[in-house]
C-alpha positions in Angstrom: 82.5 41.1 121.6 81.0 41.2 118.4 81.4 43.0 114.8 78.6 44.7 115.9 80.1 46.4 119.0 83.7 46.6 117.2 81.4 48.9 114.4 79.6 50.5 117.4 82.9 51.2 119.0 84.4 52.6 115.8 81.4 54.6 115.2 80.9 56.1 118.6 82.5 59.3 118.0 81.6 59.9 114.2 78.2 60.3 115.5 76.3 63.5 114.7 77.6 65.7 118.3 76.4 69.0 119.5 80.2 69.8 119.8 80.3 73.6 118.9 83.2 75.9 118.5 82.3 78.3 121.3 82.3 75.2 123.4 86.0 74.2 123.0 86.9 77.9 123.2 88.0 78.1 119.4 86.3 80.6 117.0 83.8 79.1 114.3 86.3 82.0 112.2 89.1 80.5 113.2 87.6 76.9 112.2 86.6 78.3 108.5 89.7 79.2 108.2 91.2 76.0 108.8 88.9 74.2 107.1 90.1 76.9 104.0 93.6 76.2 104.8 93.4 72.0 105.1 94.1 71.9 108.6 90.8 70.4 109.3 90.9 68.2 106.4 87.8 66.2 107.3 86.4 63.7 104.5 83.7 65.4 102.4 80.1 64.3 103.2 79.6 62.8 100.3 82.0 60.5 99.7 81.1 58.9 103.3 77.3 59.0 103.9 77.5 58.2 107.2 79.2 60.6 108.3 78.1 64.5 109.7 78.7 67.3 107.4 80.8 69.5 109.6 80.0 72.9 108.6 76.1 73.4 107.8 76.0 75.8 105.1 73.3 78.1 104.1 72.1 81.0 101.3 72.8 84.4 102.0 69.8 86.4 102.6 70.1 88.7 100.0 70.1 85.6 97.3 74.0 86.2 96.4 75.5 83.0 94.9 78.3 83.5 97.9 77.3 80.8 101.0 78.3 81.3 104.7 78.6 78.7 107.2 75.7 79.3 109.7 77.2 76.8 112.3 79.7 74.4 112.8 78.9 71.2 114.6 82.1 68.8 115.0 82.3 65.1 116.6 84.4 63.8 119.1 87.7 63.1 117.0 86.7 66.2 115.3 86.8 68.1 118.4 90.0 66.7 119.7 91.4 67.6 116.4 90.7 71.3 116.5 91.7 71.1 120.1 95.2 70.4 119.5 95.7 72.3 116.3 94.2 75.3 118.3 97.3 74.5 120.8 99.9 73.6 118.6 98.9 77.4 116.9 99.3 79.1 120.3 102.6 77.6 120.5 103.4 79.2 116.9 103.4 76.3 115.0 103.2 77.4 111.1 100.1 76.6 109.0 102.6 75.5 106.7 103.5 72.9 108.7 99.9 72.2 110.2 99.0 71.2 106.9 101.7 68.6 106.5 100.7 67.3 110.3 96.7 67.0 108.8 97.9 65.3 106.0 100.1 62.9 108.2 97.7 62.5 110.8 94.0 61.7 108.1 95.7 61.3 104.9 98.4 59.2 105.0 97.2 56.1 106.9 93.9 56.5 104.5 96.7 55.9 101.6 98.6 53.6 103.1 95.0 51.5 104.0 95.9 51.0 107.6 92.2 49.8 108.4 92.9 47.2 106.3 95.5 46.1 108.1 93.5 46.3 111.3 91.1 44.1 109.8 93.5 41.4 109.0 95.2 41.6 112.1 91.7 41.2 113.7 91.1 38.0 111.3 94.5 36.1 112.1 95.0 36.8 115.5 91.3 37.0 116.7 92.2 39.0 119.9 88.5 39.5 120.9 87.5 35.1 120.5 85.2 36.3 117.6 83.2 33.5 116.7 83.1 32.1 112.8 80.1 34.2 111.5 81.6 37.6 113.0 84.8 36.5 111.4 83.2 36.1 108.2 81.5 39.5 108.2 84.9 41.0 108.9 86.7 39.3 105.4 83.2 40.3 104.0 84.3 44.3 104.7 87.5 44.0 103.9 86.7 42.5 100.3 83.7 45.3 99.9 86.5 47.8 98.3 83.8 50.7 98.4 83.0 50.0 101.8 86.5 50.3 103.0 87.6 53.3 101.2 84.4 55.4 101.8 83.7 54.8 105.5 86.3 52.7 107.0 89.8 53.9 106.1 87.9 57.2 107.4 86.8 56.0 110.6 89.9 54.1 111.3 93.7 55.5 112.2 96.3 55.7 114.4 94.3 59.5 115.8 91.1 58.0 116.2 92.4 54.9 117.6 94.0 56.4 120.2 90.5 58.8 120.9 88.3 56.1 120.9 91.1 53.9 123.4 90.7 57.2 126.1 87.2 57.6 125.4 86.6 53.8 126.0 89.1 54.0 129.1 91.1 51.0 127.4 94.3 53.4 128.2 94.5 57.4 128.5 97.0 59.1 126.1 99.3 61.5 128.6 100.6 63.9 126.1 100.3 64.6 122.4 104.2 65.0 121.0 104.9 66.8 118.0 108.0 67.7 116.4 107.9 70.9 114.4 111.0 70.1 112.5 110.3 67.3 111.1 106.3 66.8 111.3 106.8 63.2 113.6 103.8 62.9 116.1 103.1 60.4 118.2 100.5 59.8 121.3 102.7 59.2 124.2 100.8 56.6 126.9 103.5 56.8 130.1 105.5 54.2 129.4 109.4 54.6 129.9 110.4 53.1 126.1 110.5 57.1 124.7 112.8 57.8 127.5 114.9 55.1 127.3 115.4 55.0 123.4 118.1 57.7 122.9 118.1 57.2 119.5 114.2 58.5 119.2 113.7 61.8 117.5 111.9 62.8 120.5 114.9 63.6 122.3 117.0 64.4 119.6 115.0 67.1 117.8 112.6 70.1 119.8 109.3 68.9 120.7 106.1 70.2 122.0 104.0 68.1 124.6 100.1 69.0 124.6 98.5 67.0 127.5 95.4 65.4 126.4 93.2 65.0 129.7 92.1 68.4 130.1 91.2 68.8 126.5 89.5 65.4 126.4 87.5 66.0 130.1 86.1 69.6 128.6 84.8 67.4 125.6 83.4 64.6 127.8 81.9 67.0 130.0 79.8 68.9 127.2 78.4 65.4 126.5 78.3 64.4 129.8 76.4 67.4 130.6 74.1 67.8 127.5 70.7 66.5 128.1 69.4 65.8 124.8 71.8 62.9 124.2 70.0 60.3 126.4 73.0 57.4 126.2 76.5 57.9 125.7 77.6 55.1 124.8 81.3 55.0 126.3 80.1 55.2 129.9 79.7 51.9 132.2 76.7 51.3 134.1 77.6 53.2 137.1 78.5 56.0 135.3 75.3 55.9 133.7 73.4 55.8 136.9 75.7 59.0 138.2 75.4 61.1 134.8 71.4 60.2 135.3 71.1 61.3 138.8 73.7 65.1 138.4 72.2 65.4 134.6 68.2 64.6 134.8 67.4 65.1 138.1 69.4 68.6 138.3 70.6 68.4 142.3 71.8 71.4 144.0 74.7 68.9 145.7 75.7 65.5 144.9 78.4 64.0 147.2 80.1 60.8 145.9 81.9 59.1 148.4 84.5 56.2 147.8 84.2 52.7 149.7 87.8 53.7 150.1 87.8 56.0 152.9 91.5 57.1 151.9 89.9 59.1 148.9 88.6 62.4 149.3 85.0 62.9 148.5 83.4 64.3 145.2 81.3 67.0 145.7 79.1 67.9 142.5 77.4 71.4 142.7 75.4 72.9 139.5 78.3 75.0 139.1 80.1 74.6 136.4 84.2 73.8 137.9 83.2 70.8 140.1 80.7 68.9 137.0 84.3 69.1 135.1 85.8 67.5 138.3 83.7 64.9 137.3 84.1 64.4 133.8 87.6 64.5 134.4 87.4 61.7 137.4 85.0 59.4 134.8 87.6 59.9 132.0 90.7 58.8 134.5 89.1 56.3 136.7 87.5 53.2 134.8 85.2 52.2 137.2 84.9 48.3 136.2 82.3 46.2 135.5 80.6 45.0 138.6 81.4 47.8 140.6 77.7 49.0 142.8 76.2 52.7 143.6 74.3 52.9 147.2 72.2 56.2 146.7 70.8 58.0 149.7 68.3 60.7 149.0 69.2 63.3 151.0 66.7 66.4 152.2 65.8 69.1 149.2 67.0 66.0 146.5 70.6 66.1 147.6 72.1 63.1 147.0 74.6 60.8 148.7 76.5 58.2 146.7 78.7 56.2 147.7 80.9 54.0 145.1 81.8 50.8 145.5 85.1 49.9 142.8 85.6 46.3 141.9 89.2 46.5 141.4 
């Protein structure tokens, strides 16, 4: 791995995204008003230039000084975002208290400069065998001060960590927890360390659990399924070949069968319900590097494919 694909990584879903309101089932209103009310406290544009402006704003046509947002276009941590802040509302959680949670959640590690830290944890313990040159460029960013502040303690938290380590399939968040009382959030991964700490707020204080996977799979699936984005850069191989055979070639059916014979087939229609099946089996099942496709064209274009896991 180089700094190259660690910035590729990190910059995989602050790409510009077709991600639109209607698509996530939230309101661009509802998004204004967030926006209004700093519970979508994204960094303005211009003090990170790489980085999509989230709301695209235009004149009104009758020349008023007044603007309007015409549409609102959000990335992947973007979308996750307003994902959860649209359950946490359903659950009655005060915009009061959303705003402390947006300031926890983008502010405070921004303050506290934990991609800094990152970056020299990455630099002592070299836990990717970087080789001396890629070191190098990594003290390089963390000495650029403007650098740092304006793109990378953006890009870089605990939130977007966690997004980019489900997106990448290095380990699926279960369940966002959140404690109303107290702000405390945490992604919870699975592991029995929560439960057995007795002494964690988690079980001492109220908490509400929003499962992740079903919010993350509608978001992968409107990328998945969106033609004009040729490479996503989070799928393997094979998932390339399968998004490239149910997105481009446009199938009636597409049945993927398992070398396995103990899993039940996958079968793809162009409705709607079984291509989220899909996105939902990509985002849970890393299918590893080496793993093979056998594809057999089947009469009208139907397709056959059968997967073949390397464990």
């Amino acid at each position: 791995m180089t700094t190259k694909t660690i910035e590729e990584i990190g910059n995989a879903i602050f790409e510009s995204r077709e991600l639109g309101p209607n698509q996530l089932d939230i309101s661009s209103k509802n998004i204004n008003h967030w926006i209004r009310e700093r519970i979508v406290p994204f960094v303005p544009v211009e003090q990170s230039p790489d980085i999509n402006k989230l709301v695209d704003v235009i004149s009104d046509n009758d020349n008023k000084k007044n603007k309007k947002a015409k549409w609102i276009r959000l990335n992947l941590a973007q979308a996750v975002w307003v994902s959860i802040v649209s359950e946490l509302i359903g659950f009655k959680v005060s915009i009061e208290n959303l705003e402390k949670l947006a300031y926890k959640v983008w502010q405070e590690p921004r303050e506290q400069k934990y991609a800094d830290r990152v970056f020299e944890y990455n630099i002592k313990n070299n836990p990717h065998n970087l080789p001396k040159q890629e070191i190098d460029k990594l003290k390089s960013h963390l000495r650029n001060e403007l650098l740092m502040e304006h793109y990378f303690r953006t890009i870089i938290n605990p939130f977007t960590d966690a997004v980019k380590s489900a997106f990448y399939r290095n380990g699926i968040p279960h369940n966002f927890l959140f404690v109303p009382e107290t702000n405390d959030y945490m992604f919870h991964d699975g592991n029995l360390d929560l439960i057995l700490d007795l002494k964690s707020i988690y079980l001492q204080k109220p908490m509400l659990s929003i499962p992740l996977v079903p919010i993350l799979s509608k978001i992968l699936l409107h990328e998945f399924d969106n033609r004009k984005i040729k490479d996503l850069k989070y799928l393997f191989n094979v998932e390339r070949q399968i998004r490239d055979i149910v997105v481009f070639k446009r199938p009636k059916i597409v049945e993927i069968a398992f070398e396995k014979r103990d899993i039940k087939p996958l079968v793809i229609t162009e409705q709607h319900k079984s291509r989220e099946q899909l996105a939902k089996y990509i985002l849970t099942n890393k299918i590893m590097k080496g793993s093979k496709l056998l594809i057999d064209i089947r009469s009208n274009d139907n397709y056959k494919i059968t997967l073949i896991k390397k464990e």
